[in-house]
C-alpha positions as CSV (number, residue, x, y, z in Angstrom):
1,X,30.0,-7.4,-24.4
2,X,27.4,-9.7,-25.4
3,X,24.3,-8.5,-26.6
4,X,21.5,-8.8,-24.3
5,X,17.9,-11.6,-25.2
6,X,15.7,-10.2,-22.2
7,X,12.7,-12.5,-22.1
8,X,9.7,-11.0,-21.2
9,X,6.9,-12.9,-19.4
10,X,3.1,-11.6,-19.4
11,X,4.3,-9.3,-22.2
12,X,0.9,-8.1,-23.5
13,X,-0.3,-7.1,-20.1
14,X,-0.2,-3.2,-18.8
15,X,3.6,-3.9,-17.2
16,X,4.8,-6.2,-19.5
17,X,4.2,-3.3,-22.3
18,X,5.4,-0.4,-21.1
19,X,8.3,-2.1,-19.4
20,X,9.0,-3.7,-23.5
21,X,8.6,-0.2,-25.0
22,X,10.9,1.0,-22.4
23,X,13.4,-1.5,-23.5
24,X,12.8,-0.8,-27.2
25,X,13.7,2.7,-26.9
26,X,16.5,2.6,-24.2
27,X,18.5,-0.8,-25.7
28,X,20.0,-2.7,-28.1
29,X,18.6,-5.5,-26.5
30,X,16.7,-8.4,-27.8
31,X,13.1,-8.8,-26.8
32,X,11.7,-12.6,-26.2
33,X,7.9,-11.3,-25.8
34,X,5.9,-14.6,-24.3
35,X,2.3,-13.8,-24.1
36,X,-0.8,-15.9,-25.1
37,X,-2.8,-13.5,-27.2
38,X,-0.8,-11.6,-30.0
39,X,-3.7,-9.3,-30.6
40,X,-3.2,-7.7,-27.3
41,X,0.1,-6.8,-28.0
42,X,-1.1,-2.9,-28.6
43,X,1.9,-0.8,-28.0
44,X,4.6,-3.2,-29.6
45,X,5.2,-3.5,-33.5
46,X,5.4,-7.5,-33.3
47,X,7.4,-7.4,-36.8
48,X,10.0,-4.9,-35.3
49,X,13.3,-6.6,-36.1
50,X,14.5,-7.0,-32.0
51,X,11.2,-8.5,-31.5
52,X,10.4,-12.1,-31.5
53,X,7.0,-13.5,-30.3
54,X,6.6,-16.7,-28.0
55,X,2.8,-17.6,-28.5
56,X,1.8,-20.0,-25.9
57,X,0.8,-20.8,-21.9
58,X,3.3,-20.4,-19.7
59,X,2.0,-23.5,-18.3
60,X,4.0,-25.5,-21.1
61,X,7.4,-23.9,-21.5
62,X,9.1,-27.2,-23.0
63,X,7.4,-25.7,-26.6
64,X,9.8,-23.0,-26.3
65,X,13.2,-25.0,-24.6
66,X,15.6,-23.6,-27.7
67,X,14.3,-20.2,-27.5
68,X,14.7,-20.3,-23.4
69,X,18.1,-21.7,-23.5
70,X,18.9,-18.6,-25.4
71,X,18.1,-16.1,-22.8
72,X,20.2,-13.4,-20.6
73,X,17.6,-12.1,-18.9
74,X,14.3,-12.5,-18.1
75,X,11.5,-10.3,-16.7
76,X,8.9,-12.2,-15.1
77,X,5.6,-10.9,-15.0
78,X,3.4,-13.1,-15.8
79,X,0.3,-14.0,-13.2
80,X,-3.0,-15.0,-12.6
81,X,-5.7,-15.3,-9.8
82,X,-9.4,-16.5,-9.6
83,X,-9.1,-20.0,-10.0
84,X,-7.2,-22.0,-6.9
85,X,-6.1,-24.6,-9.4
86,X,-4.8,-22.2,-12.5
87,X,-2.9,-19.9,-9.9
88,X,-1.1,-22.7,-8.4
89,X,0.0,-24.0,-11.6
90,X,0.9,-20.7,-13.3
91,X,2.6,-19.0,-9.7
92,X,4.6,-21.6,-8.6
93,X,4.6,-24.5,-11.2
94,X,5.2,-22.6,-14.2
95,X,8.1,-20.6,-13.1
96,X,9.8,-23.7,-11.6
97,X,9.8,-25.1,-15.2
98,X,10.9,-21.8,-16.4
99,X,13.8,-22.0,-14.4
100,X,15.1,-25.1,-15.0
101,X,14.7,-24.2,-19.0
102,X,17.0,-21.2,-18.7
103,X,20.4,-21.9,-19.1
104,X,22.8,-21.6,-16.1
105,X,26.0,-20.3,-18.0
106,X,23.7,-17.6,-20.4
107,X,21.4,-16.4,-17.7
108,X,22.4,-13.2,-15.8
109,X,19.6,-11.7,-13.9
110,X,16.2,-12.8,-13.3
111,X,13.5,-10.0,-12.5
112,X,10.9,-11.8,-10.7
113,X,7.6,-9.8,-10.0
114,X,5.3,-10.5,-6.8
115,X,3.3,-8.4,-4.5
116,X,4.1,-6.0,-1.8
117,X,1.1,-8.1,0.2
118,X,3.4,-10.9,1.0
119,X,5.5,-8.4,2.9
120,X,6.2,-6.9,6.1
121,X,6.2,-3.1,6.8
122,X,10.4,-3.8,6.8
123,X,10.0,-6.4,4.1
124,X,10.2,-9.1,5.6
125,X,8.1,-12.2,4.8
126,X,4.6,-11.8,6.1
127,X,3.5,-14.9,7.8
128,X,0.1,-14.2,8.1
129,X,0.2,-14.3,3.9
130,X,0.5,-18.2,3.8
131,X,-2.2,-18.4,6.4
132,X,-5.1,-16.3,5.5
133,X,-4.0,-15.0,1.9
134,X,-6.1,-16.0,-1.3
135,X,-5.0,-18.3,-3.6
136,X,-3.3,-15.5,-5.4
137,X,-1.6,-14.7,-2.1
138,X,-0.3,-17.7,-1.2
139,X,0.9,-18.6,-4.5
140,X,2.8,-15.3,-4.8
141,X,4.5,-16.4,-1.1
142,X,5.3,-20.0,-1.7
143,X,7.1,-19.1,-5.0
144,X,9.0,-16.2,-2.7
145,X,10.0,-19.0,-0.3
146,X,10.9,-21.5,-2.7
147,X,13.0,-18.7,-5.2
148,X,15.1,-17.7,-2.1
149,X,16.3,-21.8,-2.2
150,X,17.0,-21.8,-5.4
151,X,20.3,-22.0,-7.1
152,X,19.8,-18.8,-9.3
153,X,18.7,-16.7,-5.9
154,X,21.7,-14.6,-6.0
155,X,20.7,-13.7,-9.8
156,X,17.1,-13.1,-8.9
157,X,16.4,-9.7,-8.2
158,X,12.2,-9.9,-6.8
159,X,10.3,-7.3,-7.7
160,X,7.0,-6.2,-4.9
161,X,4.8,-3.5,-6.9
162,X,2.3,-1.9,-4.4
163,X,-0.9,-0.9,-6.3
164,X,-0.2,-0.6,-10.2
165,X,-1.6,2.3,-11.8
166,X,-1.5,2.3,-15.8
167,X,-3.4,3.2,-19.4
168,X,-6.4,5.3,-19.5
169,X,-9.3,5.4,-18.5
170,X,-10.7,7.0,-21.9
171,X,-8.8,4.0,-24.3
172,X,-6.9,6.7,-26.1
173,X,-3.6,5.1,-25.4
174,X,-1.5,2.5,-26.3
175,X,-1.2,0.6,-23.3
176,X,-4.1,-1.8,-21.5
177,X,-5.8,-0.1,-18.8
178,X,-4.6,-1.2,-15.2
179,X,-7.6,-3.0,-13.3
180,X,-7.0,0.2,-10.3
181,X,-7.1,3.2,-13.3
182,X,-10.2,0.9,-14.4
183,X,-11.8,1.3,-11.5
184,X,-11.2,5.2,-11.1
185,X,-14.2,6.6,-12.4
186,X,-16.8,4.1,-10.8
187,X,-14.8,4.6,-7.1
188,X,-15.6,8.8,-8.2
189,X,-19.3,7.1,-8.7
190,X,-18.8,6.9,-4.8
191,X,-17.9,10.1,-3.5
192,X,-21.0,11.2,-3.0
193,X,-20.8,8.4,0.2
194,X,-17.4,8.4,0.7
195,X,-16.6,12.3,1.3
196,X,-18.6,11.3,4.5
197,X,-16.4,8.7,5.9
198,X,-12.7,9.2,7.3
199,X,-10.5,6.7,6.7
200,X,-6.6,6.5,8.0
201,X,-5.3,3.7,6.4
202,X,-2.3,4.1,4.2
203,X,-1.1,2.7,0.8
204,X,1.3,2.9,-1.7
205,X,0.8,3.2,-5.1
206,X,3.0,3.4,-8.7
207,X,2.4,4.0,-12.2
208,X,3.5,1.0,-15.0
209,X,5.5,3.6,-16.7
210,X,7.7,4.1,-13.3
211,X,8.2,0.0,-12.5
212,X,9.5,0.3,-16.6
213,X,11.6,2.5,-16.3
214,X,12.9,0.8,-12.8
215,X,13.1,-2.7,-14.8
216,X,14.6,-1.1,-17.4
217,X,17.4,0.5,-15.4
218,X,18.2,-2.8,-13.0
219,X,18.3,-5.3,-16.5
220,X,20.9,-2.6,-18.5
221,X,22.7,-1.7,-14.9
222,X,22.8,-4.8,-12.8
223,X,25.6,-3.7,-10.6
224,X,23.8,-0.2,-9.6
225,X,23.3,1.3,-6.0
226,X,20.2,-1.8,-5.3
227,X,23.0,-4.2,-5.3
228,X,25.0,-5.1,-2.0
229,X,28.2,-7.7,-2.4
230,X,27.8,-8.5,0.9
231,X,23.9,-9.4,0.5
232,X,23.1,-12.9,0.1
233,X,20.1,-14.4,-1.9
234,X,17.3,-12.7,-3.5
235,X,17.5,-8.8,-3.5
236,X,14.1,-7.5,-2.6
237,X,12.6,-3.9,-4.0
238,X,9.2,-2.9,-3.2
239,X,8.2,-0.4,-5.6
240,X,5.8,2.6,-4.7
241,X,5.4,6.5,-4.4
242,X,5.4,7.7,-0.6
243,X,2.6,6.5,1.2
244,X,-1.3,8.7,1.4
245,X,-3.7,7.7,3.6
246,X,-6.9,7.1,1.8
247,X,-8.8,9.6,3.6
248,X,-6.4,12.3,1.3
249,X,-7.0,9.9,-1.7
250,X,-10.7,10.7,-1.1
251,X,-10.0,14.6,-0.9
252,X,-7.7,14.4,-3.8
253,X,-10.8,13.0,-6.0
254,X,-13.3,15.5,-4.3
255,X,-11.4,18.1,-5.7
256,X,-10.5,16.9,-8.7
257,X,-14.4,16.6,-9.7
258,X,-14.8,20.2,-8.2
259,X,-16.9,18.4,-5.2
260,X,-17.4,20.0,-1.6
261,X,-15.6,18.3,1.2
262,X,-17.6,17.6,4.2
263,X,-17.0,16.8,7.8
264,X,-16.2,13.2,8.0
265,X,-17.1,10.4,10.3
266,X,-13.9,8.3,11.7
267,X,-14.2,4.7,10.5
268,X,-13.4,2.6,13.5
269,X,-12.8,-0.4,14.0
270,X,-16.2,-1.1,16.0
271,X,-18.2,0.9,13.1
272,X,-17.2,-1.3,10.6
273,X,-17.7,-4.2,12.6
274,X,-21.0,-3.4,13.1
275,X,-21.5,-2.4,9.4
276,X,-20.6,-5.9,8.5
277,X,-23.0,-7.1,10.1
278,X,-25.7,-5.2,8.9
279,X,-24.3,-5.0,5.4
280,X,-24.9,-8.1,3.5
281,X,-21.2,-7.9,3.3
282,X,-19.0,-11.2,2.4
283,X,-15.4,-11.0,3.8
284,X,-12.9,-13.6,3.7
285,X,-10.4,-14.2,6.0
286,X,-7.7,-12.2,4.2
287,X,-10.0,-9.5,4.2
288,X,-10.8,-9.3,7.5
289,X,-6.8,-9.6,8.4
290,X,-6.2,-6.3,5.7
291,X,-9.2,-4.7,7.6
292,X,-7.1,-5.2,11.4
293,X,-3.8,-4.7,9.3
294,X,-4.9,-1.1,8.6
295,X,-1.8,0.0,7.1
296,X,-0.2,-0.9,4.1
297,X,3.6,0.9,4.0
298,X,6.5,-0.7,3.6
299,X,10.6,0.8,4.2
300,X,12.4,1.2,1.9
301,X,10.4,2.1,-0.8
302,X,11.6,2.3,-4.4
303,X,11.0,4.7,-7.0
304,X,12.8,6.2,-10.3
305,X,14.3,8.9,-8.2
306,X,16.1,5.7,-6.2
307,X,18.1,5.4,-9.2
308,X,18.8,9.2,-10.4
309,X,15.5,8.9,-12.7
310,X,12.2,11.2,-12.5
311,X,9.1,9.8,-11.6
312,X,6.2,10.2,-14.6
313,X,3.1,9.9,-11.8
314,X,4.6,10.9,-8.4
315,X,1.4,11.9,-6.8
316,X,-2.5,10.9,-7.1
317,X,-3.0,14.5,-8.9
318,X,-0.2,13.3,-11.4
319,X,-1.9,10.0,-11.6
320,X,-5.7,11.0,-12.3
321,X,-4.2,13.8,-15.2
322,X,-2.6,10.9,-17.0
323,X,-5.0,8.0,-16.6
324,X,-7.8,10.7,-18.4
325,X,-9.9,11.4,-15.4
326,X,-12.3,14.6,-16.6
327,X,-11.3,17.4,-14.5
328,X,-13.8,19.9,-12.8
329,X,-13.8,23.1,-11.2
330,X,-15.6,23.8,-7.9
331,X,-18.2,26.0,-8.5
332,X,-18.2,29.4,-6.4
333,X,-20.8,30.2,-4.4
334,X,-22.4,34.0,-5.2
């Protein structure tokens, strides 16, 4: 058996590192590490001997035609959002050229990450994601549609990460900090406000180390229980713990920081119309489709127990203890 040259797109962000660590302690594989800035690359020893940097924008892969033409596997998680222009060119564009780099008698599996947003609760292709989305959105779904016509879609296996926990909050890890586990502590800023309001809306979320070790398993196991003979095409796995609501995500924090629950107000639909409108609030259109959306769960659901694993942040408790959010005790009353 040949041994494996997994490259590794978006390599010094939060996924791309612990899913590369994972690989360097579970394989013998080969690591093609594209990224753009080597001095991100904090968790990965860039002279370890089964690592080989490609320094460059994914926006011109003909630099690095040998080097592609080489590869077994890839691991696409390279992204970007903001700017309408960039995330055209980097969503779609960049992994077209990608594609037709790699080549067709070397290349066994393709791990192609999106976003659960592009889906429907049953995972199919949410429609409503080409119409209203952001420029991140659409992207994310026109690349979807186009993959699904292309003539490595039975090797692509498309990834759909719900919301991406990761790092620490603190800095006193290894890995970057996820934008969500950034945004921890100032969202605790809030509960002061927020213990008051009752939302019902549900989510998933999952921790980088979990989508690593579910990467790490489907590029050393392609033929494991996600794959179907009979199923055609792409192979679709939307990765997430089971779903909270955010209203328990709001208790969970409460007591985490040792704060009081209160009796909460219901946020309908009505009240938040109207606090639109007095708020100088700025929605877009895809925001004001997630706000009638309401719920944001999706069947089947894929986590490391899907594949005989163990979950290293199963629940929001598990999460907040290893992203480094200070813990504190209610105080009891006399």
């Amino acid at each position: 058996m040949k041994k494996a040259r997994i490259l590794i797109t978006g390599a010094s962000g939060c996924v791309g590192q612990y899913t590369a660590t994972w690989l360097l302690k579970n394989t013998e594989a080969d690591l093609l590490l594209w990224l753009r800035d080597p001095s991100k690359l904090t968790a990965i020893d860039s002279n370890h001997p089964r690592v080989q940097l490609i320094v460059g924008d994914l926006r011109q892969p003909g630099i690095f035609a040998n080097e592609l033409s080489t590869v077994t596997r890839v691991i696409h998680t390279a992204t970007a959002w903001g700017d309408p222009s960039r995330a055209y060119e980097v969503n779609v564009i960049a992994v077209e050229k990608l594609l037709d780099l790699l080549n067709p008698e070397k290349i066994e599996q393709i791990i192609y990450f999106s976003t659960a947003s592009i889906l429907k609760h049953n995972l199919s292709p949410l429609p409503e994601a080409f119409r209203y989305g952001t420029e991140y959105i659409q992207t994310k779904a026109r690349c979807f549609k186009e993959l699904q016509e292309h003539s490595f879609s039975d090797k692509i296996i498309a990834i759909f990460p719900t919301l991406v926990f990761g790092g620490r909050v603190d800095r006193k890890c290894i890995y970057p900090t996820s934008y969500l586990t950034e945004g921890l502590n100032k969202a605790c800023e809030w509960l002061w406000l927020a213990r008051w309001i009752k939302l019902f809306s549900r989510f998933h979320f999952i921790h980088a180390a979990d989508i690593a070790f579910i990467c790490g398993h489907l590029a050393t196991t392609p033929n494991g229980p996600y794959s179907d003979e009979n199923q055609l095409g792409i192979k679709k796995l939307v990765l997430g713990q089971e779903a909270i609501s955010v209203n328990e995500a709001i208790k969970t924090l409460l007591n985490w920081k040792g704060m009081i629950n209160t009796p909460a107000i219901p946020l309908t639909n009505w009240l938040i119309e109207l606090l639109i409108k007095i708020l100088p609030i700025k929605l877009t259109t895809w925001d004001r489709f997630c706000i009638k959306q309401k719920n944001f769960i999706h069947d089947p659901i894929t986590t490391p127990e899907s594949f005989g694993g163990r979950s290293y942040a199963k629940t929001l408790n598990e999460v907040l203890h290893v992203s480094g959010i200070n813990r504190k005790k209610k105080h009891k009353r006399s």
